[in-house]
N, C-alpha and C positions, 0 to 999 in steps of 0.2 A: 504494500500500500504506500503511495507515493503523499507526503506529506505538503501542501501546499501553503504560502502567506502571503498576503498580496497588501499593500495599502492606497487607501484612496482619500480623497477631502469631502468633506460636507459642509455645505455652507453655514456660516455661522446663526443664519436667520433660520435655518429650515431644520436645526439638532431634533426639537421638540415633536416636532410633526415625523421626521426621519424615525424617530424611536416608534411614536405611536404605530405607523405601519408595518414597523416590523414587529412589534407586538400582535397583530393580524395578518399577519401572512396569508396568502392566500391558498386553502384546500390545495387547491387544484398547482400552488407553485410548488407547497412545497411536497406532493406527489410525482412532479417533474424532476425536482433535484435526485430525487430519492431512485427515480427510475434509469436517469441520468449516469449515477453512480458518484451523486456528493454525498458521502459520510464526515460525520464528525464535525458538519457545518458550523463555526461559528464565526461572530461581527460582533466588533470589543467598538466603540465610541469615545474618544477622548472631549474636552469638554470645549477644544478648538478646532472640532470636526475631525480629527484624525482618525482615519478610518482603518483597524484595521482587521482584514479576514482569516481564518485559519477553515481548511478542509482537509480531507482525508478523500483520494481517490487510486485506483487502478490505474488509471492514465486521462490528465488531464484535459489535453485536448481533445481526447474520443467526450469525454464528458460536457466540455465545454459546447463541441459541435451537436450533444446530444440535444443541449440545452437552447441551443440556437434552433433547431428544426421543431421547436415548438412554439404553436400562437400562444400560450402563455406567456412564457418568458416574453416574446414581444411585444407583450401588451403590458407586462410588470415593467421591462427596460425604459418604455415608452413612458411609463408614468414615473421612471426613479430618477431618469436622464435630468432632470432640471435641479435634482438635493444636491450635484456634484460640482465642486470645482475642475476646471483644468482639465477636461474629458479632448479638448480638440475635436470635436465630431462624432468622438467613438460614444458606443453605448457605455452602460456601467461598466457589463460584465467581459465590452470587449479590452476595459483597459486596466485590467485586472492583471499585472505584469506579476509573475511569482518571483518573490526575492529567493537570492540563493540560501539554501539554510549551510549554515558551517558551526553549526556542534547540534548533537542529540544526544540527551541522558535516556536509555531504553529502562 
């Protein structure tokens, strides 16, 4: 299982509302991750939008494109696109760059 971290910005105006939706997630997204093959999903929130993600997958681009061929994901991306700083045109989840990990305690 391939360990992934990724981080991203959230606008300062929009922390409040960014938690509440993910407080609700949607059935049907997070059925998608799940299908996808994202284990172990989680999004840590710092209090100056620092965003950042930890997953657990098999291989992340098969997951990633899993999660691209679904009308959900495009209609979650569509609605998340606007909480992020600094995206340059990509969606969230296409600019979700993994940092390199260099130490693991097993």
């Amino acid at each position: 299982m391939r360990r992934v971290c990724f981080l991203l910005k959230v606008r300062r105006e929009r922390l409040a509302e960014y938690r509440e939706r993910h407080a609700a997630v949607w059935p049907e997204m997070l059925d998608a991750l799940s299908a996808a093959g994202w284990h172990n999903y989680s999004l840590f929130l710092r209090e100056d939008g620092l965003l950042v993600g930890y997953l657990e997958t098999e291989d992340f681009a098969a997951a990633q494109a899993a999660m691209a061929a679904t009308d959900v994901n495009a209609r979650w991306q569509a609605e998340m696109a606007p909480f992020f700083e600094a995206l340059d045109g990509a969606k969230p989840d296409e600019a979700m760059t993994p940092l390199t990990e260099v130490f693991h305690l097993a």
